[in-house]
C-alpha positions, -999 to 999 in steps of 0.1 A, spaced: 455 -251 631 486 -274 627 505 -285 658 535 -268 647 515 -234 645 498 -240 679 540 -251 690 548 -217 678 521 -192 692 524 -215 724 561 -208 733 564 -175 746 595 -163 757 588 -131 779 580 -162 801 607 -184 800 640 -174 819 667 -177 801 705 -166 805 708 -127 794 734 -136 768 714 -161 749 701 -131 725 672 -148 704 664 -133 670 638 -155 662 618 -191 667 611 -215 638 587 -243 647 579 -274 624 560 -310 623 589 -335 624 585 -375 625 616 -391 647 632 -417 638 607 -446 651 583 -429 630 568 -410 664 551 -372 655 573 -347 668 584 -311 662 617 -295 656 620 -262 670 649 -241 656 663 -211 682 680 -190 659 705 -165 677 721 -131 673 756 -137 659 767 -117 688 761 -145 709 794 -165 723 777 -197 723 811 -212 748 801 -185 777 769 -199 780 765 -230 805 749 -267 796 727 -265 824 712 -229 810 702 -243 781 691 -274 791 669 -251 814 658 -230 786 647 -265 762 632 -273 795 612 -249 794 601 -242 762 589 -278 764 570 -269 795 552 -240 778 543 -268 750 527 -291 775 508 -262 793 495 -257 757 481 -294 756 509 -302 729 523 -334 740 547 -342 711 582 -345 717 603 -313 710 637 -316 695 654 -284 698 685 -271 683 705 -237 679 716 -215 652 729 -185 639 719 -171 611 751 -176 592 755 -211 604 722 -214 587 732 -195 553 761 -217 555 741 -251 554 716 -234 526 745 -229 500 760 -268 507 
């Protein structure tokens, strides 16, 4: 199994707290080298367009990546996780430029 499959079976998120207006839709998890050549994974949170992305603090999502990269490590993956967020037509947006 690839590490970005075991990333994405291994983060569940009826486990992590997480503020009650950061309304996930879905995860996308993916093998990434960084820039000094390092394995990583990216790790896309992709969000209901509902969500006001301003009413929602720094600290609660730096929690939340906390987290999710706590869940990795209790899964024995070890790589760095970069994480980022989306909605899904911020994400149409960059497919048609």
């Amino acid at each position: 199994m690839s590490v970005d499959q075991k990333a994405q079976d291994a983060i569940d998120l009826n486990v992590i707290s997480m503020p009650p207006e950061l309304r996930i839709l879905r995860l996308e998890v993916e093998d990434y080298t960084d820039s000094g050549g390092e394995p990583a994974l990216r790790v896309l949170v992709v969000l209901d367009e509902s969500v006001d992305v301003e009413s929602i603090s720094g600290q609660a999502i730096g929690d939340f990546k906390s987290a999710i990269r706590a869940q990795l490590r209790e899964h024995g993956i070890t790589v760095f996780a970069y994480i980022s967020f989306a909605k899904p037509s911020e994400l149409a947006e960059t497919d048609e430029g």
